[in-house]
N, C-alpha and C positions, 0 to 999 in steps of 0.2 A: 428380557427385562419385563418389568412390568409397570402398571400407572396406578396412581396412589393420589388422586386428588383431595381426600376426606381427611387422612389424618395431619392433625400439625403437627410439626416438629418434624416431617419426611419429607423428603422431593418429592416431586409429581413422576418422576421417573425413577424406578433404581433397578436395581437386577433382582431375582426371582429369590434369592438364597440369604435376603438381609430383609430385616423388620422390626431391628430396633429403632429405635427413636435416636434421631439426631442431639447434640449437644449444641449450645448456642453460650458465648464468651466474650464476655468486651476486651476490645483487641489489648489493652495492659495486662491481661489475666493469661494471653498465652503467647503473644508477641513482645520482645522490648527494641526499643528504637538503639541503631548503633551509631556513630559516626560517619562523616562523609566528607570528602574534600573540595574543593571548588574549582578544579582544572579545568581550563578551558579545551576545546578540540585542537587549538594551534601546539597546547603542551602532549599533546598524542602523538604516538607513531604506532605503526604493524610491522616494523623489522625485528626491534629488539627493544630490551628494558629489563628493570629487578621487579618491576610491577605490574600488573593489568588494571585498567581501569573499566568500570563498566558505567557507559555516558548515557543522560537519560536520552539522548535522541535516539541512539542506538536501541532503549529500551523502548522507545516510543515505534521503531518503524520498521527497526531490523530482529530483534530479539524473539523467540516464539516463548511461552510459558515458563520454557525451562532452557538453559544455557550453557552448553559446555563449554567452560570458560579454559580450557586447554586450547580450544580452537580458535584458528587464523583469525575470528568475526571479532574478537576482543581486543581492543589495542591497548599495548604498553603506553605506560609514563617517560618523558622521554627522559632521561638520567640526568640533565641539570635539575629538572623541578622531581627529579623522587629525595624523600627525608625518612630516616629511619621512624619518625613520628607516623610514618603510616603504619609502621606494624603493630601500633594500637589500635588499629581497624580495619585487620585484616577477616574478609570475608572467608565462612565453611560452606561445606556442602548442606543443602538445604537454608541455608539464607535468602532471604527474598528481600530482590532491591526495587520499590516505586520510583517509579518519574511522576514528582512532585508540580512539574510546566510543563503544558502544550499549548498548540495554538487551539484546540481545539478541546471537545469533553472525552479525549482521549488522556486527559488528564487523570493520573492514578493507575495507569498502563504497568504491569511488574509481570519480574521473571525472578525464576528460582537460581540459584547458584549449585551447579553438579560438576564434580569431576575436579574439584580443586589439587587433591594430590598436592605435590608439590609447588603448582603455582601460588604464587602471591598477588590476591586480586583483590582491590577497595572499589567504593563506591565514589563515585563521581561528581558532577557537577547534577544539580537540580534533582537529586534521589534522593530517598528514606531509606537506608538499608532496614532490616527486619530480622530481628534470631528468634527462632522458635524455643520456646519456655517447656514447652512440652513436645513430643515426640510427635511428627506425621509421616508418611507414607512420602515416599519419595515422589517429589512431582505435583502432591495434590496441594500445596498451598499456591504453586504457579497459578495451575489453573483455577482454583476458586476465587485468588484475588482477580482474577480476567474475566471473569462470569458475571452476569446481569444483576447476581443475588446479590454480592456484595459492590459492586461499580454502583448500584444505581443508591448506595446509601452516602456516597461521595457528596454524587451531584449537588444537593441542597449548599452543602460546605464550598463549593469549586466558586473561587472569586477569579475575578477578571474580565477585558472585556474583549481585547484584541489578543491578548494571552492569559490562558485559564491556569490559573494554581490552586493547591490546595498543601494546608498548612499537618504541620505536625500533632498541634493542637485539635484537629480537627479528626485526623484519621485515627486518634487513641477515642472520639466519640462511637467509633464503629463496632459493630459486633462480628464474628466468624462464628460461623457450623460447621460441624465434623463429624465425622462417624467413625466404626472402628477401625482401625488402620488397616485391616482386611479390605473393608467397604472402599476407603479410601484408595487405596492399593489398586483395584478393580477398575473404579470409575479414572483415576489416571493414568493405568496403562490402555482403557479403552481409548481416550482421547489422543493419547499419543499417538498410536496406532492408526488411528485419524489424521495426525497432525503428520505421518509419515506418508498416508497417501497424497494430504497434498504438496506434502515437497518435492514426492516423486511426477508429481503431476505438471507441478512448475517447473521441473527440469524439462517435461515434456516438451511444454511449448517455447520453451526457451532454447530447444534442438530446432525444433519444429523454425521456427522464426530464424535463426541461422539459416536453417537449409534453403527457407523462402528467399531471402535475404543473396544468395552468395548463386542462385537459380537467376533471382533478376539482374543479379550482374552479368552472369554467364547471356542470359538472352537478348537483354536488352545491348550488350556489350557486343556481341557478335551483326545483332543489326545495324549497329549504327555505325561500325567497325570499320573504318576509311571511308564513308562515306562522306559527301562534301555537304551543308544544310540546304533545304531547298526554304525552308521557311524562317519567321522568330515566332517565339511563342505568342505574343501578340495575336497574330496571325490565326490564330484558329484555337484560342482560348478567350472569352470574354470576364470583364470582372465587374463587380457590383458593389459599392459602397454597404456597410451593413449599418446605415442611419435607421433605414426602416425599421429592424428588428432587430435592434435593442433592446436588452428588459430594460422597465424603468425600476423596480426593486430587488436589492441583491435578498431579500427576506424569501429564499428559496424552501420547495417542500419535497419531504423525500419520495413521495408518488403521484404522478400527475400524468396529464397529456401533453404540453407539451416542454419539451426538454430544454434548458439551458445550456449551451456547451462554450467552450474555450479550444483553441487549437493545440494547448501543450498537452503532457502527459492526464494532468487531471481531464479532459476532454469534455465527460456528461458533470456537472457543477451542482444539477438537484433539478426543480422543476419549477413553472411558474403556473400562476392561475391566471395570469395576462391573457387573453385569446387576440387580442388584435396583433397585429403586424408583425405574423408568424411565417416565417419563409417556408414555403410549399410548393416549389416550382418544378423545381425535378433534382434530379443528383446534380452536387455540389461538391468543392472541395475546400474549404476554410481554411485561408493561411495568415499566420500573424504577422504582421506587417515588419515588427521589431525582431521574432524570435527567430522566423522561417517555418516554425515548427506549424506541422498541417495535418487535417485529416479530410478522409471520405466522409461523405453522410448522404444518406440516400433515403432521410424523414424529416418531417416535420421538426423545424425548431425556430430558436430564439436566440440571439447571443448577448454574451458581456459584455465586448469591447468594442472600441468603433478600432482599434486595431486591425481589426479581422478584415482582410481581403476573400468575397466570395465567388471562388471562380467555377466557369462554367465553359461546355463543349463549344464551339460556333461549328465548325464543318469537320470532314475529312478524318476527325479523331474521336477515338475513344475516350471516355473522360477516365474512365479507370487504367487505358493504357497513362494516360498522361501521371496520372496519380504514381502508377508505377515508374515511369519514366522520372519525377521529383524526387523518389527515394533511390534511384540512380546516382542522380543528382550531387545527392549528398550534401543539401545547401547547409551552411551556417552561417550564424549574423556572428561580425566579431564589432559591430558599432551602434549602440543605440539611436538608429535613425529609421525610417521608413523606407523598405529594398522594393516592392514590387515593380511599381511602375516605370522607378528610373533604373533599376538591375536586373530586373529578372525577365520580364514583358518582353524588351529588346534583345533576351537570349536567342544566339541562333540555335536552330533544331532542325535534326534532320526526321520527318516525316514520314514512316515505313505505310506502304497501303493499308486497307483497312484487313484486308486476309492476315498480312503480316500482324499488324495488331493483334487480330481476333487471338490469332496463333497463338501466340505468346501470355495472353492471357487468359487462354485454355489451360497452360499449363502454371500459371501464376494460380491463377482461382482456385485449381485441385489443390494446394498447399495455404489454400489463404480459407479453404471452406475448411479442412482439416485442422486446421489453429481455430476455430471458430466452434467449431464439435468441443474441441477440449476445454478452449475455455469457457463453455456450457456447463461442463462434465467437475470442471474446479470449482465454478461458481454455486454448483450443485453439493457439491465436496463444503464447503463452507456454511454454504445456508444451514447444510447438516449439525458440523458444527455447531453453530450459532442457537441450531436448538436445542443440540442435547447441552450445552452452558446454560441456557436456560432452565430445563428442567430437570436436571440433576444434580443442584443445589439449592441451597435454601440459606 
């Protein structure tokens, strides 16, 4: 590849063997808008149908650039709500369908249409489908509408406030760049290529976390395995209201010192510029009072909710064995109330020495550092990403 920051009308990046000049088109000139239907997710299913629907959450969260809409990820209409009125919008290969809503400025999120064959697949609830006017390279309109060159001409247009949309009217004020379907060809099988390391990489740790996963049962399982409790968790876990370290603004930034977190899946939330009454005491385990859902953290932070229960060692245990020993556990809330102190605290637990502990988390940690490496190694896989969509359009 090479860099090209002086001429316009080129990416800042492209490959060595191209040096024409890009083309640039307002989106009526080589896109037209097709029809879409309004189904909700309750009228879906994944067993069977005459149709496939492609839904924009799905486009928003599950879908990568490009879609093989043969496969299981696409769910059928269920056969009451399908009408032969759909086959006047029926999607081809090379279509690209937007998601029109998100909660977020992920708004404008699209993926291409490949491998239709004989499936019958339409556009969904809260999508723009898209037919190409003119001829591209298989794959390159996925990822250029995914790319920072044409997302960030959205934004200005993206209304809402708890839910961001953007209109039809608005994304025909857009313009697309292309090159020739060679260049195009090039720059979307590199990314793909990319886009396959990190699915094989997500598979990784998604072994990898099994194996961790079905280890702590095996270990933790065998120790505590007829044994009678000598203790409750009470007993040698303490907890801390999180009044003190609260943020007082959810107006979070994406790099800071110190971190924001939640105990669910989203965990790190952004950052804040607040420095007072930021918990720094030692390792922690954050549990939400309503979800059960928890994490380790073992830095500086701040939280959102006064949900959050922060628990900590008092004697005799490991805070990481305990941590381990939770996802044992296998807690779940099935009632919107507050579990710690009057269901969980009172748990009885049977107590292994500190050897046994160690033990066992010698061999918990060697698959917990190993998930830790990869998800460095993906995150590193992305950032990649993230900058050749930058610089290899325009």
């Amino acid at each position: 590849m090479k860099s090209d920051k002086t001429t316009p009308n080129v990416p800042t990046l492209r490959f060595a063997d191209f040096s024409d000049l890009w083309e640039q088109k307002q989106f009526d000139e080589v896109l037209f808008v097709l029809a879409n239907n309004t189904l909700s997710r309750a009228e879906l299913n994944y067993d069977n149908g005459d149709y496939k629907d492609i839904h924009y959450g799905d486009v928003l969260i599950k879908y990568p650039a490009y879609i093989d809409v043969s496969s299981s990820d696409v769910p059928y209409i269920n056969t009451e709500n399908s009408s032969t009125k759909l086959n006047n919008a029926l999607l081809q290969n090379g279509d690209v369908v937007i998601a029109d809503t998100a909660e977020d400025f992920t708004v404008g999120k699209a993926t291409e249409i490949e491998n239709v064959s004989a499936t019958k697949v339409v556009a969904g609830l809260h999508t723009i489908p898209c037919r190409p006017k003119i001829r591209f390279s298989p794959k390159y309109l996925g990822y250029y509408i995914n790319s920072p060159a044409y997302h960030d001409q959205l934004i200005p247009f993206i209304q809402g406030v708890k839910v961001s949309s953007i209109s039809k009217t608005h994304i025909r004020k857009t313009y697309l760049s292309f090159s020739s379907l060679l260049e195009q060809e090039k720059i979307a099988n590199f990314l793909s290529c990319l886009d396959e390391k990190i699915k094989v990489q997500n598979k990784i740790i998604e072994d990898l976390k099994v194996l961790k996963k079905e280890l702590n049962y095996s270990l933790i399982g065998r120790i505590i395995n007829g044994k009678s409790s000598n203790c409750k968790i009470e007993d040698v876990i303490d907890y801390e209201q999180p009044t003190n370290y609260i943020v007082k603004s959810d107006k979070y930034i994406e790099n800071g010192e110190t971190p924001v977190l939640t105990a669910n899946k989203a965990f790190l939330l952004g950052y804040t510029i607040e420095n007072e009454g930021v918990y720094n005491k030692s390792d922690c385990i954050i549990l939400d009072d309503f979800t059960l859902d928890f994490k380790y953290v073992n830095f500086p932070f701040k939280i959102k909710s006064s949900a959050i229960k922060i628990l900590t060692a008092k004697k005799d245990i490991e805070l990481r064995y305990f941590y381990e020993y939770l996802l044992f556990l296998g807690l779940t809330s099935h009632e919107h109330k507050r579990h710690y102190i009057s269901e969980i605290a009172p748990l009885p637990l049977y107590l292994p020495s500190i050897d046994e502990q160690r033990n066992a988390l010698s061999v918990l940690n060697s698959i917990s550092e190993k998930i830790k490496v990869e998800e460095n190694y993906i995150i590193a896989l992305k950032a990649q990403k993230c900058f050749f969509l930058r610089a290899m359009f325009i």
